[in-house]
Backbone bond lengths (Angstrom), bond angles and torsions (degrees), N, CA, C in turn:
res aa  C-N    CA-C-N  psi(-1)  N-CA   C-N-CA  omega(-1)  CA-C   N-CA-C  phi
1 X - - - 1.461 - - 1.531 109.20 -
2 X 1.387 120.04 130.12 1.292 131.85 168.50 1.324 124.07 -84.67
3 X 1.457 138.77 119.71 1.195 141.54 171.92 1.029 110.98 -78.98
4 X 1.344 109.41 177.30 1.886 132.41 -146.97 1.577 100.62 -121.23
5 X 1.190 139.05 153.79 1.491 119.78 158.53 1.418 86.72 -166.88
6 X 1.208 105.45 132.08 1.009 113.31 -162.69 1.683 105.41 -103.89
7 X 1.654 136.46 91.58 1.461 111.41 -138.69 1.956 97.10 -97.37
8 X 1.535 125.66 1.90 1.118 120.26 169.46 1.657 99.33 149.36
9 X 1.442 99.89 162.09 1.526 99.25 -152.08 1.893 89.86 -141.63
10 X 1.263 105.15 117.88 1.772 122.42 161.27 1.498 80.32 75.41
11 X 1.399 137.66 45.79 1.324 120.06 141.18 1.279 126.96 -56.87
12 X 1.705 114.89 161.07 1.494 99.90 179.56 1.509 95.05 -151.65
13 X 1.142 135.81 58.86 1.248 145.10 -172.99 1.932 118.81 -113.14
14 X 1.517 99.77 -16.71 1.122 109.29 179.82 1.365 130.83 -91.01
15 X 1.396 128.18 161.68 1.565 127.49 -179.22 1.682 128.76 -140.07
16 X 1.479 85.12 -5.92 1.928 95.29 163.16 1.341 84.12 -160.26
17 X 1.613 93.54 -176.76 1.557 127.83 -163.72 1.519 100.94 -71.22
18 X 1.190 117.59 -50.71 1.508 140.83 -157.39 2.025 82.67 -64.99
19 X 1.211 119.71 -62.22 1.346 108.89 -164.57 1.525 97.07 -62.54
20 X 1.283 155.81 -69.35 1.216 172.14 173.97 1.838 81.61 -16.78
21 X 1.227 108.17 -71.63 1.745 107.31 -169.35 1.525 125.07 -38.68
22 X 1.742 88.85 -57.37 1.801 95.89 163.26 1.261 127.77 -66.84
23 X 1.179 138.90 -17.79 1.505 132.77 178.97 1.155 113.89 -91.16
24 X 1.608 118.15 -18.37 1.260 146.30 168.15 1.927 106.93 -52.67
25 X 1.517 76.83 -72.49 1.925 86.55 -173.50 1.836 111.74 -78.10
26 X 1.702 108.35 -18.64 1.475 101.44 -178.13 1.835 93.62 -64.70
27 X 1.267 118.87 -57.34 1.665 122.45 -173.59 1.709 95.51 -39.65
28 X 1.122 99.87 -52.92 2.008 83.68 -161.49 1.687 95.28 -76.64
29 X 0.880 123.94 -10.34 1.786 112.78 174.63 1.421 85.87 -88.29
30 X 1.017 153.92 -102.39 1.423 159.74 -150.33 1.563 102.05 -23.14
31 X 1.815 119.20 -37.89 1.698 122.80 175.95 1.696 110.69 -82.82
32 X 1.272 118.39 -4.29 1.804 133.76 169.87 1.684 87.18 78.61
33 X 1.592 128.91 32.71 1.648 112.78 164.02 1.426 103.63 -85.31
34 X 1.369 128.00 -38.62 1.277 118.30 160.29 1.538 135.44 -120.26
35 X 1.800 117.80 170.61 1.797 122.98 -142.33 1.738 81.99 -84.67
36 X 1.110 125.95 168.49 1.363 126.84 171.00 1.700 121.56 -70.36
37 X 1.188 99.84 6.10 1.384 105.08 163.21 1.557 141.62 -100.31
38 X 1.472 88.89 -3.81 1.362 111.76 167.94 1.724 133.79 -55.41
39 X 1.485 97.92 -18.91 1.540 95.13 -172.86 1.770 99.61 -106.12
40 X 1.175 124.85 -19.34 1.545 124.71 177.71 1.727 87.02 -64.01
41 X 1.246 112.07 -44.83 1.508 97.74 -148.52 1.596 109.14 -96.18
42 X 1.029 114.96 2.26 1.524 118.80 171.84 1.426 96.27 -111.11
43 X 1.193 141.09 16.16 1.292 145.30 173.94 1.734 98.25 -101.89
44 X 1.114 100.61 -43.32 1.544 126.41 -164.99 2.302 102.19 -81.03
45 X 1.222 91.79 -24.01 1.987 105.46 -168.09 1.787 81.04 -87.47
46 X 0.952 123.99 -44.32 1.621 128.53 -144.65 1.686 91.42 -77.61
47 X 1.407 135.96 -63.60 0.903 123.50 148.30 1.211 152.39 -17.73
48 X 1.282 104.22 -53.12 1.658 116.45 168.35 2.017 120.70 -69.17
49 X 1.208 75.98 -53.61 1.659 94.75 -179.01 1.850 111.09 -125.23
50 X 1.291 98.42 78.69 2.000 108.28 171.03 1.227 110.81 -39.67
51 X 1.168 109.67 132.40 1.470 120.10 -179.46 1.814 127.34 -110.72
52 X 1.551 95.81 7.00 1.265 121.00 -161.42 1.474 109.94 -90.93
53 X 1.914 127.90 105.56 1.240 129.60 154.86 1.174 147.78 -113.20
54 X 1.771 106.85 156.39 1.809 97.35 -148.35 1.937 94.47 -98.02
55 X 1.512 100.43 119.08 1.553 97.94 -160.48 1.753 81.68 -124.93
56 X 1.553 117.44 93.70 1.216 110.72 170.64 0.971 100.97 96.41
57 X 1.697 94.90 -144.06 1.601 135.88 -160.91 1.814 102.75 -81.16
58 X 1.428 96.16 -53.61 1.858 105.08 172.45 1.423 104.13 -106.50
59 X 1.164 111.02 156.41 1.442 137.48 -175.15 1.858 96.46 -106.21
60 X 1.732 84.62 150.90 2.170 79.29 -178.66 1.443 97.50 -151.34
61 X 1.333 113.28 142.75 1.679 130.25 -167.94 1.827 102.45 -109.66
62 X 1.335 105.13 113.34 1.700 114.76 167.73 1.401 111.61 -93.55
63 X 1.153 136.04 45.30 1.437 123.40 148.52 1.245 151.24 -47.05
64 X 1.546 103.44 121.09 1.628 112.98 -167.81 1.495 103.17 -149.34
65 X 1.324 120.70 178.66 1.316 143.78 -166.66 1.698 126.47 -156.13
66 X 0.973 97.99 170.48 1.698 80.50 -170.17 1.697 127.36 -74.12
67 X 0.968 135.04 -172.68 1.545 125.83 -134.34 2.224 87.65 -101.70
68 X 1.344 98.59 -27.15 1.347 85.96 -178.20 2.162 126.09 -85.18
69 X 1.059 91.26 26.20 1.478 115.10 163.91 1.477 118.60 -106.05
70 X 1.476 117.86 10.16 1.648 115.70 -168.17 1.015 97.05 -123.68
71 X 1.502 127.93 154.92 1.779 156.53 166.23 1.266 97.70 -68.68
72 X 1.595 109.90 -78.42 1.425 151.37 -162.69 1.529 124.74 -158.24
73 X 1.099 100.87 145.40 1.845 113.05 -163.27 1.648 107.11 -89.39
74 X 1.725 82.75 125.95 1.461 98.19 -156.85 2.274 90.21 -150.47
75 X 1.270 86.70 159.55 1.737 108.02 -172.60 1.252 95.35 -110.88
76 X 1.060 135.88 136.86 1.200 140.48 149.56 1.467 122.12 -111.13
77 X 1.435 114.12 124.44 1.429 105.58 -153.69 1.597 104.25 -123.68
78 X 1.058 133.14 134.54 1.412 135.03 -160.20 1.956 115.79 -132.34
79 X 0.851 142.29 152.72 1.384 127.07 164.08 1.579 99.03 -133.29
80 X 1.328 119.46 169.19 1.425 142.53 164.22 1.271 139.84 -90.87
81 X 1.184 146.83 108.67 1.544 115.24 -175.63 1.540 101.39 -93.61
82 X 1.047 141.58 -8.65 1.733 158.43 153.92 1.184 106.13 -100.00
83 X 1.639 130.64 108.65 1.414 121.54 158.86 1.557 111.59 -41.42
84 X 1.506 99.20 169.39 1.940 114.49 171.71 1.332 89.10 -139.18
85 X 1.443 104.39 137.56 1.504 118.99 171.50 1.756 111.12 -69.50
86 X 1.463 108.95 122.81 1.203 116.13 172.64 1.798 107.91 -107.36
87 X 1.234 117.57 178.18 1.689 112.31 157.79 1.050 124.67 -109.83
88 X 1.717 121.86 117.17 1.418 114.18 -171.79 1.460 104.00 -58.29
89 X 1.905 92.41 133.47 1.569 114.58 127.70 1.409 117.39 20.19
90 X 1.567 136.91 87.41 1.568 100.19 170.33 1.544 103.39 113.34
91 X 1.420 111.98 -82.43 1.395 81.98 -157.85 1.957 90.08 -146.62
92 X 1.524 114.56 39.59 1.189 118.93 156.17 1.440 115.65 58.69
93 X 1.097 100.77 39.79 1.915 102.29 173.52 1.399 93.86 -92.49
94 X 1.396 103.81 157.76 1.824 115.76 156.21 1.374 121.77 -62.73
95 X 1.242 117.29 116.19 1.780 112.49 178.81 1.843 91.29 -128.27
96 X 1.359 101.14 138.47 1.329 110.02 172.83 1.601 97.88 -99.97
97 X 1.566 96.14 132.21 1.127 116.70 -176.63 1.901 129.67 -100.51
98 X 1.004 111.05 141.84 1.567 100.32 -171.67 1.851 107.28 -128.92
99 X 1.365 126.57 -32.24 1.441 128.47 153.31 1.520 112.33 -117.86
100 X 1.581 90.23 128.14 1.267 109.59 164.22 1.642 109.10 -105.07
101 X 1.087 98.36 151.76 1.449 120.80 -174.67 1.815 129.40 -125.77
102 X 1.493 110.02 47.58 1.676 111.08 -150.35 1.443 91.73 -66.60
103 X 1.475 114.07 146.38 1.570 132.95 162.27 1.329 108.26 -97.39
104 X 1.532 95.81 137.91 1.899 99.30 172.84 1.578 88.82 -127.72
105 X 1.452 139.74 107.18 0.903 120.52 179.33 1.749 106.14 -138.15
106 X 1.651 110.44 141.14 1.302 109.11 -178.30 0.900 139.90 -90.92
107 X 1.591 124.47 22.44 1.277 133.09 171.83 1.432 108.05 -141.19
108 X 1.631 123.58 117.57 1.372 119.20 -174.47 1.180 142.65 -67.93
109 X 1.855 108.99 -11.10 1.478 124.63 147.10 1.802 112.82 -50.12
110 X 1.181 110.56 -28.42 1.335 106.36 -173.24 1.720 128.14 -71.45
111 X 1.696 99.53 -26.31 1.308 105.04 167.99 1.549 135.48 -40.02
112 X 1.282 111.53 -66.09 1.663 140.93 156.77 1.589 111.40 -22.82
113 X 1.270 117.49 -59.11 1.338 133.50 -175.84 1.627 101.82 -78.14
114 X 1.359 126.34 -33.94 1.831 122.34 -174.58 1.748 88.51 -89.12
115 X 1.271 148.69 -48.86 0.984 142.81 161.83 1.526 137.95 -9.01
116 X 1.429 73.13 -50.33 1.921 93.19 -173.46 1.915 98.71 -102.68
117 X 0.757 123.97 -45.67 1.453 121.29 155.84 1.826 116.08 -29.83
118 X 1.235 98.98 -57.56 1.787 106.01 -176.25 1.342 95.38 -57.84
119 X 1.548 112.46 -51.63 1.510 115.53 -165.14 1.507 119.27 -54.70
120 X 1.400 117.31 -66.98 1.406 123.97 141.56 1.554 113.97 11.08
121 X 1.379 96.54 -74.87 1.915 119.05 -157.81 1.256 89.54 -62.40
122 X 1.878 130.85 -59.68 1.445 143.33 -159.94 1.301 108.26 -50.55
123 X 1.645 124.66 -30.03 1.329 137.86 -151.92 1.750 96.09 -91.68
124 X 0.896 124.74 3.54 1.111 124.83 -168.19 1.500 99.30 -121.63
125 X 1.782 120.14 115.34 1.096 124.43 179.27 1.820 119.72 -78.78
126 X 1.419 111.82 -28.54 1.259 122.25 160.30 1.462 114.45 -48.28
127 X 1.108 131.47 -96.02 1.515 142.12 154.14 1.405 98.34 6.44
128 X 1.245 116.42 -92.41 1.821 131.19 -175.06 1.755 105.06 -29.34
129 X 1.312 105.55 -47.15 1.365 106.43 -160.38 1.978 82.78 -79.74
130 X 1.228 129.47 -93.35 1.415 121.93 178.95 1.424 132.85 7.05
131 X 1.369 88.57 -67.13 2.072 99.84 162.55 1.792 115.86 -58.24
132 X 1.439 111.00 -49.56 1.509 93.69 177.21 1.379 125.08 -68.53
133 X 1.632 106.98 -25.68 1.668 112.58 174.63 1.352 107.89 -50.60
134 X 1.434 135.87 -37.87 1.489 134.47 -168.16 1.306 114.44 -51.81
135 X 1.683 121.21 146.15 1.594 93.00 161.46 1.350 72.54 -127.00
136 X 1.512 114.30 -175.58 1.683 164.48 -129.83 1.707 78.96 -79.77
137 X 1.078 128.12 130.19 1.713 141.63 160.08 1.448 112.33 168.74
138 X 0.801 116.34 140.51 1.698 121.17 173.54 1.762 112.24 -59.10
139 X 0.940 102.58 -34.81 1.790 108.78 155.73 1.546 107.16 -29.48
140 X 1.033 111.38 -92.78 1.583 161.98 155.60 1.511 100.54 -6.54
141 X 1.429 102.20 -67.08 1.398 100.65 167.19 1.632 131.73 -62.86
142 X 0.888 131.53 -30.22 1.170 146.92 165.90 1.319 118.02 -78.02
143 X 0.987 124.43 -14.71 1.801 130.65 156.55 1.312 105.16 -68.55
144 X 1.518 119.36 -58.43 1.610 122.55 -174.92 1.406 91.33 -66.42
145 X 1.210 155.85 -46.48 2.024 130.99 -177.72 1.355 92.51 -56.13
146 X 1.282 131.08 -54.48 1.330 128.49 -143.92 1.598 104.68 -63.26
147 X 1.479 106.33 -45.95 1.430 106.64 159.29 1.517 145.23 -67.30
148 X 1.448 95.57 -1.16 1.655 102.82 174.18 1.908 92.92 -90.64
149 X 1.378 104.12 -51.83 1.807 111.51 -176.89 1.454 109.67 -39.25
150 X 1.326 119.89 -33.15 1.524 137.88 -142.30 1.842 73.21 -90.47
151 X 1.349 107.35 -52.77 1.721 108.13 -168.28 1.349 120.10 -69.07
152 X 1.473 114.26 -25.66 1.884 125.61 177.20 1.690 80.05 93.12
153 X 1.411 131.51 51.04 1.359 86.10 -178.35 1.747 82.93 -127.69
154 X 1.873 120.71 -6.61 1.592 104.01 151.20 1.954 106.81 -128.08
């Protein structure tokens, strides 16, 4: 089973991907879901292999890394109120991004299957639009799990 974490919603404090990544992975190291090596190296995955797609109106970043950087398998779910340029997926275009979605997950069969789940969810312009309307409240937050639960996808 994959958990939910909801790491903040319509922030706007950021200015590249790389900052978005670390505050991303410092929160899930700071909750013990991931080893302290997790944020060099998904800093280090994001580079190599962009994780960034242009789905619509907002663009959305799936970042993850391999399974031996994880505690326990957990979502980390983020929104934007200013996109950050990520590189699509594929073939490295600029997509401004507005949900990120980092995976910490402990089994590497599991990637493939949370992938296509997100994708699923992304395809849906209702949904997309709902989640970015939120801003920052524990309310708020708990609407966005409720909508991943609603999806099977924690």
């Amino acid at each position: 089973m994959v958990q939910g974490k909801v790491i903040g919603l319509n922030l706007d404090k950021f200015n590249t991907n790389e900052e978005v990544l670390s505050f991303m992975a410092d929160f899930l190291y700071k909750e013990g879901i991931v080893k302290d090596s997790f944020k060099e190296a998904i800093i280090k995955r994001e580079k190599s292999f962009s994780t960034g797609l242009n789905i619509g109106v907002y663009g959305v970043a799936i970042p993850h890394t391999d399974v031996e950087h994880v505690n326990e398998s957990s979502i980390g779910i983020l929104t934007l109120q200013n996109p950050v340029t990520f590189k699509q997926m594929g073939d490295n275009l600029d997509v401004p991004v507005s949900i990120v979605c980092m995976l910490a997950l402990k089994e590497s069969h599991d990637h493939l299957e949370m992938l296509q789940k997100l994708m699923n969810l992304f395809q849906d312009e209702n949904i997309i639009q709902k989640i970015i309307n939120l801003t920052d409240s524990e309310d708020n937050k708990d609407k966005i799990l409720e909508i991943f639960k609603d999806e099977e996808i924690i």
